[in-house]
VODRENTI-628579 format. One record per residue (C-alpha): residue in one letter; y, x, z. Coordinates in pm, whole numbers, plus 50000, padded with zeros to 5 digits. Example, Ala and Ser with C-alpha at 12.3 -4.5 7.8 and 13.67 -1.06 7.14 Angstrom:
(pt "A"; (49550; 51230; 50780)),
(pt "S"; (49894; 51367; 50714)),
This chain:
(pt "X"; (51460; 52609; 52235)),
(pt "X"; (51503; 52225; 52364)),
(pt "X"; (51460; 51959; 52106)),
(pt "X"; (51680; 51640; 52134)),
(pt "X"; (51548; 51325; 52085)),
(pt "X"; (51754; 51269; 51719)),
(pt "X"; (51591; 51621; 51575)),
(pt "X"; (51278; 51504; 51735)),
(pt "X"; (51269; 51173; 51558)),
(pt "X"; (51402; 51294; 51222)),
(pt "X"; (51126; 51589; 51225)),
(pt "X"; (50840; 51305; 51296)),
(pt "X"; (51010; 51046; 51007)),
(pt "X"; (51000; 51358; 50781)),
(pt "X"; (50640; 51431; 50854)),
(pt "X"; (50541; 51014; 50824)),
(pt "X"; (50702; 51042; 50512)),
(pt "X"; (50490; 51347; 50370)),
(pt "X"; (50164; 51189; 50507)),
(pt "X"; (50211; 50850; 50338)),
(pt "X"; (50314; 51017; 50008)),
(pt "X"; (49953; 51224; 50031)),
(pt "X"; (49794; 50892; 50147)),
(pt "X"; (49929; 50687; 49835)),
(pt "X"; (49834; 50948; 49600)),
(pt "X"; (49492; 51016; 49713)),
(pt "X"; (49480; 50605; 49681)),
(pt "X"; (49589; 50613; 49362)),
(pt "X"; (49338; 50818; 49266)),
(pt "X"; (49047; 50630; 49404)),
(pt "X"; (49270; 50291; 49184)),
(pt "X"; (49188; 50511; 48901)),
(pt "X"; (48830; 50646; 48936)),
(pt "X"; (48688; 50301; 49159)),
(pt "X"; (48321; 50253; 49002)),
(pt "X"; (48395; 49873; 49029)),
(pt "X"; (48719; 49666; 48994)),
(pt "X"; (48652; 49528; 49380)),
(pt "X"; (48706; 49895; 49463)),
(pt "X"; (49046; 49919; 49275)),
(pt "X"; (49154; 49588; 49396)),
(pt "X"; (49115; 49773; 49774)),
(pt "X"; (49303; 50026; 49670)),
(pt "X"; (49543; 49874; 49510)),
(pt "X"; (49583; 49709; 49831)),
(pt "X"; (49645; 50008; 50064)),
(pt "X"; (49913; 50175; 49794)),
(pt "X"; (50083; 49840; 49878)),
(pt "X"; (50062; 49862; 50263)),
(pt "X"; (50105; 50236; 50230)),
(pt "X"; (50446; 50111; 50036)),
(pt "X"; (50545; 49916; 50319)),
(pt "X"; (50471; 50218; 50563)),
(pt "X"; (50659; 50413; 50359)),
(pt "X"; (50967; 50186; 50363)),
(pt "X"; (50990; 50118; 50719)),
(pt "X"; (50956; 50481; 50820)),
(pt "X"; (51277; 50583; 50556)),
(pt "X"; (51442; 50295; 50732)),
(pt "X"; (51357; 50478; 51053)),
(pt "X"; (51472; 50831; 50869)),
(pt "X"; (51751; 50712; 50709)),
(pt "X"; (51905; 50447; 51030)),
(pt "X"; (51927; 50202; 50740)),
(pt "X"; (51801; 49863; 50852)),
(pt "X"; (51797; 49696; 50492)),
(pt "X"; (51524; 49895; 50365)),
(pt "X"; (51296; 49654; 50661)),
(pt "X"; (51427; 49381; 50443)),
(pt "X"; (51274; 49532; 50134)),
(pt "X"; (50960; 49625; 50298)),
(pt "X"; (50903; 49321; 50434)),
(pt "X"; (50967; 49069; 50052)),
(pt "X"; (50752; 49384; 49957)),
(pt "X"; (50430; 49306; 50167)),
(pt "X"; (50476; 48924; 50087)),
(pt "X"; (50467; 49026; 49711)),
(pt "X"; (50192; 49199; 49766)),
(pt "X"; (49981; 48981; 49959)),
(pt "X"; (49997; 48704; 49691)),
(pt "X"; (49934; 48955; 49409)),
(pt "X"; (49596; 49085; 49556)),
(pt "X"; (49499; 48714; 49632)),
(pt "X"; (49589; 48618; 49312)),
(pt "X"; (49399; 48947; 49132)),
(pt "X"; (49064; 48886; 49405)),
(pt "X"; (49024; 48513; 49298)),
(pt "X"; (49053; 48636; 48948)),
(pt "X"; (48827; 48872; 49020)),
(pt "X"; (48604; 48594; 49136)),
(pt "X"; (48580; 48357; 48894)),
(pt "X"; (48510; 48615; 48643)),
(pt "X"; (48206; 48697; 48841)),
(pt "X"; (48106; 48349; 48862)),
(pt "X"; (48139; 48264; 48497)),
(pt "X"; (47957; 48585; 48407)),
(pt "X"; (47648; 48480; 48631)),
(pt "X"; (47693; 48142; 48476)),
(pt "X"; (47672; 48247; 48122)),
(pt "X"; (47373; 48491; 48219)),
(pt "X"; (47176; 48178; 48371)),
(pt "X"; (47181; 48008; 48022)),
């Protein structure tokens, strides 16, 4: 049996493809059971890169270049929001210590 190079790369898309899906969900689980919100806000933060993954290996499987378009607004999205959710994250700390000093 000899393998071209197409069924060789659509076999290995397929398989990426599986992986990630596993990957995100055992994420999402750990977004859902994280002892502290730091640990969701991690997690959070691979389902988004794990996303991206996902996006740019279906643009791989599918020989559809716009899908590296969406992948990529995707990861900017996603950078801002988990800045934006750790500083929150942050200054809720702070003002907590601060109202536990008084």
């Amino acid at each position: 049996m000899i393998i071209d190079g197409q069924t060789a790369l659509q076999a290995a898309s397929r398989l990426a493809l599986v992986l990630l899906i596993v990957s995100a969900a055992i994420a999402f689980i750990r977004l859902v059971r994280g002892p502290q919100a730091a640990d969701r806000v991690v997690a959070l933060d691979l389902i988004a890169v794990l996303i991206v993954a996902f996006l740019a290996a279906y643009a791989i499987h599918s020989g559809d270049a716009s899908f590296l378009d969406v992948a990529i607004a995707y990861a900017l999205v996603a950078f801002l929001g988990t800045v934006a959710l750790s500083r929150f994250l942050l200054r809720s700390r702070r003002r907590r210590t601060t109202e536990e000093k008084r």
